[in-house]
N, C-alpha and C positions, 0 to 999 in steps of 0.2 A: 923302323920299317921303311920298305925302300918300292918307289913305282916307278913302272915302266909303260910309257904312253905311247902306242901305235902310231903311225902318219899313214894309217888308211891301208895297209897294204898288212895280212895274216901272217903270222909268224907260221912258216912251213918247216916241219922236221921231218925228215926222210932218212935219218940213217940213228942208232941206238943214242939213247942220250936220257942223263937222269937233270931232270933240275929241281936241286934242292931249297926252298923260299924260306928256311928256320934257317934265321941266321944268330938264333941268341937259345937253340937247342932244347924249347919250352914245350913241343909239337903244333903250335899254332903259325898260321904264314904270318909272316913279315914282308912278302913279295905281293906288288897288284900287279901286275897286264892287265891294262886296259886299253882297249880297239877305237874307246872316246864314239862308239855309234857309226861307225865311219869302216868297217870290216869284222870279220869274222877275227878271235882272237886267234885261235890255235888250228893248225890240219895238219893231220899225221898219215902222211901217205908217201908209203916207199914201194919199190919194185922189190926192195929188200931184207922183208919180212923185219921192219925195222920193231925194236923194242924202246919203248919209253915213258918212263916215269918221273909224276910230277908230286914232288912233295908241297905243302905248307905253300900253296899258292893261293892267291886272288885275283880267279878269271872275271873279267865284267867288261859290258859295255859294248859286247859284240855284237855285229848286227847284220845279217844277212838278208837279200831276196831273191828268190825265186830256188834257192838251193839248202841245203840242209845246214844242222849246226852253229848256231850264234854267237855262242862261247867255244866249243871244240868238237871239231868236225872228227875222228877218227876211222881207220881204216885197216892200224895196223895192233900190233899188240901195247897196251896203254894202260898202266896202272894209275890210280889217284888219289892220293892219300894225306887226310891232314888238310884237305884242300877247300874253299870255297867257290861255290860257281855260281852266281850273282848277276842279275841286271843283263840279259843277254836276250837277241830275239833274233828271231827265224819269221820274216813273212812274206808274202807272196803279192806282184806286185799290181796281179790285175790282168796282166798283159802275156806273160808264159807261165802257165800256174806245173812248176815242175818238184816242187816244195813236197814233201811228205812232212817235215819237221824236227823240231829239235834246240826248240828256243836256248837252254843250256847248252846240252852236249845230241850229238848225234852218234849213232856207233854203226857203220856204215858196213857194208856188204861183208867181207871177212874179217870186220874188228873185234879183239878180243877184250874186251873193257872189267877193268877190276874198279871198284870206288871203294875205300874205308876210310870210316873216319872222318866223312866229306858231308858239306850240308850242299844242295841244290835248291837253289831258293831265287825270289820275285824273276823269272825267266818267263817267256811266252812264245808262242809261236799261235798264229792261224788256221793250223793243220793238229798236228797230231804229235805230243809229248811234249808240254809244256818246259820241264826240266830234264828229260830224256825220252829220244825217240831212238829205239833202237829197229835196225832192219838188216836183211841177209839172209840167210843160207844156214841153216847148222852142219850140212854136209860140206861146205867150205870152211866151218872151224867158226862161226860168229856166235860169242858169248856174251851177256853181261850177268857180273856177278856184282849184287852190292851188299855189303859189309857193316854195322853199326854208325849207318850212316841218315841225316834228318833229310829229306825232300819235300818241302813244305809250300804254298804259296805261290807256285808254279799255274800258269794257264796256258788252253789247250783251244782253240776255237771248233775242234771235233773231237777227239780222245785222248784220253788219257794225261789231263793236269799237270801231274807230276811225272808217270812213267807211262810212255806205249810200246808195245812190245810188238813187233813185224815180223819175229825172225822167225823163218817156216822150216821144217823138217821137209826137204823134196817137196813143194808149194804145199804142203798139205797143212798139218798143224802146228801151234806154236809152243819154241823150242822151251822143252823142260828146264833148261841148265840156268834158264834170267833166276834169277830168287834173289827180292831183300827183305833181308834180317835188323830188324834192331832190338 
């Protein structure tokens, strides 16, 4: 097993990229990123409808305030699979409260989120989606879809523990297409 410890600064992906963390082929991660409290681990934001997948990973330690996603902020098209997402927080700092949440993962305005296979666990945020806050638009393409996957142990200081769901069909109702399955 192999880690990788942030020096404070997000690891940004903006253009297609798989990273695979099974380095001995069993489907369990062998890879941590961790942000050590000190940044947000991951954000996936491109101008260029960027694609990317994460296998067999260990997101932990991220930490944001006053902005969404503690462990991985997304934006763009983001599969995740095999993967754990752990020990990460989203909060708000008192002073600009601009935070909706997303102590795990956040799936932001047009991201398209697939999770299989993946546990979401001891994550928080102050707001809304302790291990996922998803928000967006369905008419701009924003999805989550989760797969036989655990979200457990997650905290929310207003909605939704484990999952909060924001994403509105035309600001009206919320998007049919979230569903998890285990």
């Amino acid at each position: 097993p192999g880690s990788i410890t942030l020096d404070g600064t997000e690891l940004l992906i903006a253009d297609d990229l798989t990273i695979d963390g099974d380095s001995d082929n069993d489907g369990t991660p062998d890879v941590t990123i961790d942000a050590n409290q000190q940044s947000r681990v991951i954000r996936v934001e491109s101008p260029n409808d960027a694609t990317v997948n994460l296998d067999s990973l260990i997101i932990t330690g991220g930490k944001v305030s006053d902005v969404n996603g503690g462990g991985i902020l997304n934006r763009e098209t983001r599969d995740i699979t095999n993967s754990i997402i752990r020990g990460n927080t989203a909060e708000t700092s008192g002073v600009i409260i601009l935070l909706d949440g997303g102590g795990g993962i956040a799936n932001d305005t047009t991201g398209k989120l697939t999770i299989t296979r993946s546990i979401i666990t001891g994550n928080s945020t102050d707001n809304d989606g302790g291990g996922i806050y998803a928000q967006g638009n369905a008419a701009n393409g924003a999805t989550v879809t989760i797969t036989d996957s655990w979200i457990y142990g997650n905290t929310a200081g207003d909605n939704g523990g484990g999952v909060a769901n924001s994403v509105f069909i035309g600001g009206g109702g919320p998007l049919p297409d979230a569903s998890v399955m285990n």
